[in-house]
N, CA, C and O atoms as a GROMACS GRO file, in nm:
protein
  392
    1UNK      N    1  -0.542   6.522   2.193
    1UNK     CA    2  -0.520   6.631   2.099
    1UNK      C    3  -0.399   6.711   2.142
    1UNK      O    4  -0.359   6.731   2.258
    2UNK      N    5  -0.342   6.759   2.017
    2UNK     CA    6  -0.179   6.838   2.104
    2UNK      C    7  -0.222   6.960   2.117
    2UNK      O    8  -0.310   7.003   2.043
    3UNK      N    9  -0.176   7.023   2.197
    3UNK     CA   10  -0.205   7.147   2.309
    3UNK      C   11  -0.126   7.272   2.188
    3UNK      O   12  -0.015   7.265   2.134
    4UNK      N   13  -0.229   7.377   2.176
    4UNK     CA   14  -0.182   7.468   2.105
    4UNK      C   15  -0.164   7.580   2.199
    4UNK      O   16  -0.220   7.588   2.309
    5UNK      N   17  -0.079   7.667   2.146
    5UNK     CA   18   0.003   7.763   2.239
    5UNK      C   19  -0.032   7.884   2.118
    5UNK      O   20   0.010   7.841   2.010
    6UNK      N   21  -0.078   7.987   2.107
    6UNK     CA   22  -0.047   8.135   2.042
    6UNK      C   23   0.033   8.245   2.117
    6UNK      O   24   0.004   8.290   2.228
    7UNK      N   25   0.150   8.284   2.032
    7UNK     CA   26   0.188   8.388   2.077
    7UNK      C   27   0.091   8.472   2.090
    7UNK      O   28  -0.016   8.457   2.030
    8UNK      N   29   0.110   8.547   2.150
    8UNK     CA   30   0.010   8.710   2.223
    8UNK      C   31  -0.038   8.805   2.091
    8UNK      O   32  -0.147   8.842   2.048
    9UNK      N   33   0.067   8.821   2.059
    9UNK     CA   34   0.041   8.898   1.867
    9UNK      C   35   0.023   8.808   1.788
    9UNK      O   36  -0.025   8.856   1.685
   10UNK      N   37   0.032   8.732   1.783
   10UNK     CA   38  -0.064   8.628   1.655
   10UNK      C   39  -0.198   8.602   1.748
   10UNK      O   40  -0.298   8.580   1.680
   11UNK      N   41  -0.211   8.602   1.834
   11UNK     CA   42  -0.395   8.599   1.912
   11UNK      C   43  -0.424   8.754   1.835
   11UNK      O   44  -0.491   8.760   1.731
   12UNK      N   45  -0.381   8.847   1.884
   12UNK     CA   46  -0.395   8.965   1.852
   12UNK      C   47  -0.392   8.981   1.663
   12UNK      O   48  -0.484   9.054   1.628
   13UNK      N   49  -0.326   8.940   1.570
   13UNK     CA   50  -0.386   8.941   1.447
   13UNK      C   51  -0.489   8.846   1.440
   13UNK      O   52  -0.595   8.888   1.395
   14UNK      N   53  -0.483   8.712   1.477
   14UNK     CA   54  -0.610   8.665   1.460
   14UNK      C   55  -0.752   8.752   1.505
   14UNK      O   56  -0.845   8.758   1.424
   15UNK      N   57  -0.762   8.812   1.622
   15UNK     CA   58  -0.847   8.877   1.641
   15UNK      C   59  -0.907   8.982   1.536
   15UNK      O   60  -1.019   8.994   1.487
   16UNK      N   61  -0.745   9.077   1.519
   16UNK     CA   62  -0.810   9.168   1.389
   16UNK      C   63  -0.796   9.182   1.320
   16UNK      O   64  -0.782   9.296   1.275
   17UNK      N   65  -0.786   9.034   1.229
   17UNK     CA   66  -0.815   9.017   1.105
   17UNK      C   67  -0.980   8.973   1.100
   17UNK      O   68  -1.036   8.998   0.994
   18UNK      N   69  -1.060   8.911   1.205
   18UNK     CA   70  -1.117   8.856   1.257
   18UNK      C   71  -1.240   9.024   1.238
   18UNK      O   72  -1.342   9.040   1.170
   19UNK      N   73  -1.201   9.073   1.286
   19UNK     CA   74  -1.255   9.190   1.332
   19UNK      C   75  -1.321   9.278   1.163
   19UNK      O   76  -1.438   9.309   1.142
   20UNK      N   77  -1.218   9.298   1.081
   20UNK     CA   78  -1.202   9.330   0.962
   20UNK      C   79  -1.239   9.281   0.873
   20UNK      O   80  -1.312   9.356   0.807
   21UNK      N   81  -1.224   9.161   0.821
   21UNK     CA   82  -1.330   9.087   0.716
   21UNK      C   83  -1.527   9.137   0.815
   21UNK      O   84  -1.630   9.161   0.753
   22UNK      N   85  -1.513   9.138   0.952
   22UNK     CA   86  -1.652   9.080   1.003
   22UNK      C   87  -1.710   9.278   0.943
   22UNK      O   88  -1.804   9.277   0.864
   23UNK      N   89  -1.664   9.399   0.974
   23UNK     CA   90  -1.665   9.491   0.880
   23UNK      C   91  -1.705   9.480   0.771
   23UNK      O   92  -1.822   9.488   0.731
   24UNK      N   93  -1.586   9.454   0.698
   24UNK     CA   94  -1.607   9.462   0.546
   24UNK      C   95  -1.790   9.383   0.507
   24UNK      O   96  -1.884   9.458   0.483
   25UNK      N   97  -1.801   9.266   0.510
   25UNK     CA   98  -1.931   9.198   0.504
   25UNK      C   99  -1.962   9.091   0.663
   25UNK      O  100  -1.886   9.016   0.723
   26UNK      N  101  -2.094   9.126   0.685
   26UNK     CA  102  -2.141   9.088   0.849
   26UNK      C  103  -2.127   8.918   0.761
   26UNK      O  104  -2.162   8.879   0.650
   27UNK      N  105  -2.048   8.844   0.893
   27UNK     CA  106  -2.019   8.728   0.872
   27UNK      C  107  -1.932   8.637   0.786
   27UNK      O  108  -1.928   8.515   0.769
   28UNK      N  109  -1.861   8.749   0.735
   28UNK     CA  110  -1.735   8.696   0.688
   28UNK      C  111  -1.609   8.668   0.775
   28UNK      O  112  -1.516   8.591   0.752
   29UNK      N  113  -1.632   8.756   0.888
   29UNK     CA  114  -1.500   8.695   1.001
   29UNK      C  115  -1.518   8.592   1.060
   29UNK      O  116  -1.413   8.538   1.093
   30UNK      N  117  -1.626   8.532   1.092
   30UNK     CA  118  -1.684   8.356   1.129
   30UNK      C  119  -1.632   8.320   1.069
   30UNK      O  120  -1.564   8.227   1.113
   31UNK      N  121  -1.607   8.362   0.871
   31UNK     CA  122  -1.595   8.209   0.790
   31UNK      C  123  -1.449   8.208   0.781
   31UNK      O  124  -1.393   8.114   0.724
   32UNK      N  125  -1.369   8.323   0.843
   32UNK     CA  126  -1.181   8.313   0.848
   32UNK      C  127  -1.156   8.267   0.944
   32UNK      O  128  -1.054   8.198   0.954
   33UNK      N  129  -1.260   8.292   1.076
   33UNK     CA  130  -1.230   8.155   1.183
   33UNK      C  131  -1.218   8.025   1.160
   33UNK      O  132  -1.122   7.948   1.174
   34UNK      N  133  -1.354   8.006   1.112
   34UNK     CA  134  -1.356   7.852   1.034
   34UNK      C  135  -1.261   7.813   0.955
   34UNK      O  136  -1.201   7.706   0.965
   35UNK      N  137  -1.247   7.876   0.894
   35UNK     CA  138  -1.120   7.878   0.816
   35UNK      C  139  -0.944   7.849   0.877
   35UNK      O  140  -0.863   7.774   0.822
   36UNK      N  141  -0.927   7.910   0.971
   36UNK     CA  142  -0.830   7.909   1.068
   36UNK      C  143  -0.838   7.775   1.131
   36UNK      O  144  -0.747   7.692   1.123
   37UNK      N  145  -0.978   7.753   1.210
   37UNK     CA  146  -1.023   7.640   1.273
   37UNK      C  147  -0.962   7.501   1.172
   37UNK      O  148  -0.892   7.406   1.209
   38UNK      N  149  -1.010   7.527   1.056
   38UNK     CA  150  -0.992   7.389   0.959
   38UNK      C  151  -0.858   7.348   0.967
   38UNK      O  152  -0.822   7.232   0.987
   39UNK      N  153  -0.769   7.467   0.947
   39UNK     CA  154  -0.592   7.449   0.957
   39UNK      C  155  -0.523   7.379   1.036
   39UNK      O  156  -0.451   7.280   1.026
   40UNK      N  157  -0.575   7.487   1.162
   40UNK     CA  158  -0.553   7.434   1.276
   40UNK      C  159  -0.556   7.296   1.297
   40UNK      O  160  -0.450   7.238   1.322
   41UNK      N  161  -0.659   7.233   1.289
   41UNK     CA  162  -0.692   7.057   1.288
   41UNK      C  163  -0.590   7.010   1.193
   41UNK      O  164  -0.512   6.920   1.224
   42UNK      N  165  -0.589   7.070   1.069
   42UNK     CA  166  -0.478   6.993   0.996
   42UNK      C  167  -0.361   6.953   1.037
   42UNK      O  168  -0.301   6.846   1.030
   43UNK      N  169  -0.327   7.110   1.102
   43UNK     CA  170  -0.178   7.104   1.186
   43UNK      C  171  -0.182   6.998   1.314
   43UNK      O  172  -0.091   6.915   1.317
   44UNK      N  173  -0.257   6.997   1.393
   44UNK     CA  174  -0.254   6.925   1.483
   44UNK      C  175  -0.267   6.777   1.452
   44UNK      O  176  -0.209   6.696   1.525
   45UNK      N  177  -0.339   6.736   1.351
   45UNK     CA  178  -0.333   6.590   1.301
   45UNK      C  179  -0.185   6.542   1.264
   45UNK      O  180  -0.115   6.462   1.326
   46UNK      N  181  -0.156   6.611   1.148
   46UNK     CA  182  -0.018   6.633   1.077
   46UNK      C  183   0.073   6.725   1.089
   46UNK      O  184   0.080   6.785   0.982
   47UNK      N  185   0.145   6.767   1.164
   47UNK     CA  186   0.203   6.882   1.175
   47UNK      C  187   0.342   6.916   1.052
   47UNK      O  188   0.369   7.027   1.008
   48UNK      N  189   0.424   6.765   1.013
   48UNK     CA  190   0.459   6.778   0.979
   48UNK      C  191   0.487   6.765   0.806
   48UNK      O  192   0.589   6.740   0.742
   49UNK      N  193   0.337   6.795   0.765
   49UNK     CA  194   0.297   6.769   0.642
   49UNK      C  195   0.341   6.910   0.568
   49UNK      O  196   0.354   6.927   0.446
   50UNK      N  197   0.358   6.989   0.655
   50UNK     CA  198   0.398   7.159   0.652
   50UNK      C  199   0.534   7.168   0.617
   50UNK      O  200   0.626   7.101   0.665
   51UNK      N  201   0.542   7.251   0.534
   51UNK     CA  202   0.704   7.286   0.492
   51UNK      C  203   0.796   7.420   0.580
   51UNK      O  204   0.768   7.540   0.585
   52UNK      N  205   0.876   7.369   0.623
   52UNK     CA  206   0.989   7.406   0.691
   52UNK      C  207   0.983   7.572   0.622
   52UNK      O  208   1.010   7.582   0.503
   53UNK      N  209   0.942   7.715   0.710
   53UNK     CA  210   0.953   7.820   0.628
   53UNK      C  211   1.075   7.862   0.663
   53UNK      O  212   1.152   7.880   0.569
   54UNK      N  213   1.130   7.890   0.808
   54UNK     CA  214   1.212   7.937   0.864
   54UNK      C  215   1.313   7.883   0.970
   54UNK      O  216   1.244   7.828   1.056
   55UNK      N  217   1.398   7.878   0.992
   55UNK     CA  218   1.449   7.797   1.094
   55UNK      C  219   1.387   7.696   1.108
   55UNK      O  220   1.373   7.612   1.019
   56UNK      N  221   1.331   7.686   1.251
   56UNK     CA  222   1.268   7.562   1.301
   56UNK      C  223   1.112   7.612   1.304
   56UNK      O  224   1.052   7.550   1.390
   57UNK      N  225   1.019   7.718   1.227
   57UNK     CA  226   0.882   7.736   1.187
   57UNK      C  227   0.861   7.682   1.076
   57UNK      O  228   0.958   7.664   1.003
   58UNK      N  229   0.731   7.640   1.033
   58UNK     CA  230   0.678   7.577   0.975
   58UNK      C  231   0.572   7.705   0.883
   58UNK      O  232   0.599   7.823   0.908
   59UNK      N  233   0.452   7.674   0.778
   59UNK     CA  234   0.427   7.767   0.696
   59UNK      C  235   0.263   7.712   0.698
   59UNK      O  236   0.258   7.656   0.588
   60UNK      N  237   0.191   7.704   0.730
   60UNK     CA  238   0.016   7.637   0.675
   60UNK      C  239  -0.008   7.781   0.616
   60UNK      O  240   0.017   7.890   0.669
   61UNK      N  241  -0.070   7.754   0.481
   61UNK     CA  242  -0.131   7.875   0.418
   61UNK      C  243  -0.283   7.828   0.408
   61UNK      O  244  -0.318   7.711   0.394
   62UNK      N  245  -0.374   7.948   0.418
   62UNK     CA  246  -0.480   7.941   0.452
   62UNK      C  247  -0.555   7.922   0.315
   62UNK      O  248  -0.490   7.980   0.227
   63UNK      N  249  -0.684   7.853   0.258
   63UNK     CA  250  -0.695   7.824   0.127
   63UNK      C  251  -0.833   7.954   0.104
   63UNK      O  252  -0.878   7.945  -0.010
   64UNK      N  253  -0.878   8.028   0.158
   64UNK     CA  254  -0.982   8.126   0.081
   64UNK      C  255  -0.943   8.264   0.158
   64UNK      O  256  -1.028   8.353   0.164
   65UNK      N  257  -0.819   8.282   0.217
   65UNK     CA  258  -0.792   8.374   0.227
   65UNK      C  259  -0.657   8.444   0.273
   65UNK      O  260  -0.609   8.383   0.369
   66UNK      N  261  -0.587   8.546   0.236
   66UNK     CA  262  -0.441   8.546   0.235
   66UNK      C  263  -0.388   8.578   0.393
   66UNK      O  264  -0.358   8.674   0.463
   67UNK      N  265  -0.396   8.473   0.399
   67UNK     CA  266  -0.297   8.466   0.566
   67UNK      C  267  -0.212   8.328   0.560
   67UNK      O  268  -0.212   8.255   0.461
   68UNK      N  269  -0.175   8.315   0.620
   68UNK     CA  270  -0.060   8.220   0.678
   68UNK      C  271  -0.034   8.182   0.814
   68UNK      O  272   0.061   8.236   0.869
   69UNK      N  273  -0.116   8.084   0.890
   69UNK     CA  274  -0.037   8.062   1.006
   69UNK      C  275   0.172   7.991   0.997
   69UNK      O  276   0.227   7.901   0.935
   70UNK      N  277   0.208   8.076   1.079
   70UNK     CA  278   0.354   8.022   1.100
   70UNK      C  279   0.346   8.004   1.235
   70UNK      O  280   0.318   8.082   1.326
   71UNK      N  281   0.386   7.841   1.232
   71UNK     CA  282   0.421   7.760   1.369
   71UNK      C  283   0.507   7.710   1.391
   71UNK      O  284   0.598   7.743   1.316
   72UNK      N  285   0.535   7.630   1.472
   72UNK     CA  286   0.624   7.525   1.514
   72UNK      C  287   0.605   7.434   1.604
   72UNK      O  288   0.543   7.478   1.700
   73UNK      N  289   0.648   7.272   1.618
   73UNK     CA  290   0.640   7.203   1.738
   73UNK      C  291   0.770   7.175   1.818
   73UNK      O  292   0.884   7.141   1.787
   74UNK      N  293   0.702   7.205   1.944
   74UNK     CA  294   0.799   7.240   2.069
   74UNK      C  295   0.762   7.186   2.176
   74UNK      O  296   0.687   7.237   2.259
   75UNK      N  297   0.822   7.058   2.183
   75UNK     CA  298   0.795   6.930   2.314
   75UNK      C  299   0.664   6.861   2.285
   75UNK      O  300   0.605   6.870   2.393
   76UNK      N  301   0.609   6.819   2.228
   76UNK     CA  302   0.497   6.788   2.154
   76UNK      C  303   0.341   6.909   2.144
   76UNK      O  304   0.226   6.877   2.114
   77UNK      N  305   0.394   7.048   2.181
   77UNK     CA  306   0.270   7.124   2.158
   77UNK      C  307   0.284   7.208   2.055
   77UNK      O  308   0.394   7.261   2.038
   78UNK      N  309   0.171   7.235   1.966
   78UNK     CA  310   0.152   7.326   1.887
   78UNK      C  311   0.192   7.456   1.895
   78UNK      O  312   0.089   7.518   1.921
   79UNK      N  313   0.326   7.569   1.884
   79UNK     CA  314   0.325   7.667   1.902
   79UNK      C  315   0.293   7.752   1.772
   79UNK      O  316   0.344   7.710   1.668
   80UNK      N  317   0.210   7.875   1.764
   80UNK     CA  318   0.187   7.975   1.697
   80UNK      C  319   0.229   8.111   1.688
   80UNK      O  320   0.163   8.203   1.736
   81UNK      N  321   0.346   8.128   1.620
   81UNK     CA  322   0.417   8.253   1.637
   81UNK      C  323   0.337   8.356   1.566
   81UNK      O  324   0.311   8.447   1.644
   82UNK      N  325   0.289   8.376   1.449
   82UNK     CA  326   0.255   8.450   1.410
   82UNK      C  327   0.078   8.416   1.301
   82UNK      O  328   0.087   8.314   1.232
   83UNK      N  329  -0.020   8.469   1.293
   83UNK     CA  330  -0.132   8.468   1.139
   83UNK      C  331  -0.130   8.618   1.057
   83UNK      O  332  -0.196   8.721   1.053
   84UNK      N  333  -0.008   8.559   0.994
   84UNK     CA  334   0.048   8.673   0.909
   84UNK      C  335  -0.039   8.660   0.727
   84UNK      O  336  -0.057   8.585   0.632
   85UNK      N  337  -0.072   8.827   0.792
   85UNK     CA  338  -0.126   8.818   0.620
   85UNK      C  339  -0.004   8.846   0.528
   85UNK      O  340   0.085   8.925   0.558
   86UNK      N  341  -0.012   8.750   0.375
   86UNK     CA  342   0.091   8.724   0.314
   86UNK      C  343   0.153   8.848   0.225
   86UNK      O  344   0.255   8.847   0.156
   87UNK      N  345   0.058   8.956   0.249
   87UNK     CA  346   0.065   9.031   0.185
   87UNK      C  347   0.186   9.210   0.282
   87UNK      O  348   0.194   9.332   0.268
   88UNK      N  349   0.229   9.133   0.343
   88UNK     CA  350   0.284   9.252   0.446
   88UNK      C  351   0.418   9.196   0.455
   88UNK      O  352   0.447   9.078   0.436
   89UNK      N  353   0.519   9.314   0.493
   89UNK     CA  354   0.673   9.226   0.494
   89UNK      C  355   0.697   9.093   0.562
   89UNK      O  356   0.673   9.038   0.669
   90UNK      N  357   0.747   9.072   0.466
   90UNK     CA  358   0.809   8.934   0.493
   90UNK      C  359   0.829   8.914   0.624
   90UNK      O  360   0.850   9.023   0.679
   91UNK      N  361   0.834   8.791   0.726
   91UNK     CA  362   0.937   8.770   0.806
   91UNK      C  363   0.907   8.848   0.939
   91UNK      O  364   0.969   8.831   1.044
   92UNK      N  365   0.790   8.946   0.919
   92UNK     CA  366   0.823   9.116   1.018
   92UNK      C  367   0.763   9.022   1.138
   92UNK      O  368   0.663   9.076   1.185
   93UNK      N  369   0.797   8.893   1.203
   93UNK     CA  370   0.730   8.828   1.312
   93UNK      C  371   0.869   8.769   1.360
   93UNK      O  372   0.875   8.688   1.452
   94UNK      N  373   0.976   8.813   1.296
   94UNK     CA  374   1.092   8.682   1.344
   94UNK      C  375   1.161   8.788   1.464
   94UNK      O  376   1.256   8.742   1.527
   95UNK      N  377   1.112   8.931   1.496
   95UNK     CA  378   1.198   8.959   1.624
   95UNK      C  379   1.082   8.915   1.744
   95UNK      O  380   1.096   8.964   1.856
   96UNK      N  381   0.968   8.824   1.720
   96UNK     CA  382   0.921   8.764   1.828
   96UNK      C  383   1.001   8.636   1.869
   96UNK      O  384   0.947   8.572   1.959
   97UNK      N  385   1.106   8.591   1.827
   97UNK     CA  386   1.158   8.484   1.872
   97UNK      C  387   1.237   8.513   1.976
   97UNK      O  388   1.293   8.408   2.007
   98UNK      N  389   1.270   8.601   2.046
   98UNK     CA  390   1.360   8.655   2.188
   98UNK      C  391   1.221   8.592   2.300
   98UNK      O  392   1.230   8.605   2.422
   0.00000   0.00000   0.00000
């Protein structure tokens, strides 16, 4: 299986987005894990079934809820720059590339 890598702030939105649906209704942040989880596998099966968003990142959009993982592969591992909800500026993850 290829080795996934999360940046520190995309762990950190995953967490609290994670956190926030589980709020809003008890056990709805399990099902955006799962949800995440499902992607994830996609990406790692196929990585490059994903369309080119940015430079050299890639775009998986999440199907029951508005986020977006943006990744990329880098020496054969999964990197995760950002799980940006789609709904917030554009892009506001690209001064993590330093």
């Amino acid at each position: 299986m290829i080795q996934t890598d999360f940046h520190k702030l995309a762990e950190k939105e995953l967490l609290d987005a994670r956190d926030y649906y589980d709020e809003l209704v008890f056990g709805l942040g399990k099902k955006f894990i799962l949800e995440i989880e499902y992607i994830l596998k996609r990406i790692r099966s196929s990585p490059f079934e994903f369309p080119i968003y940015f430079n050299e990142f890639r775009i998986a959009l999440l199907r029951k809820f508005p986020f977006s993982i943006i990744f990329r592969i880098d020496d054969g591992r999964i990197y995760i720059l950002a799980i940006a909800h789609q709904k917030r500026k554009p892009r506001y993850y690209a001064n993590r590339l330093d």
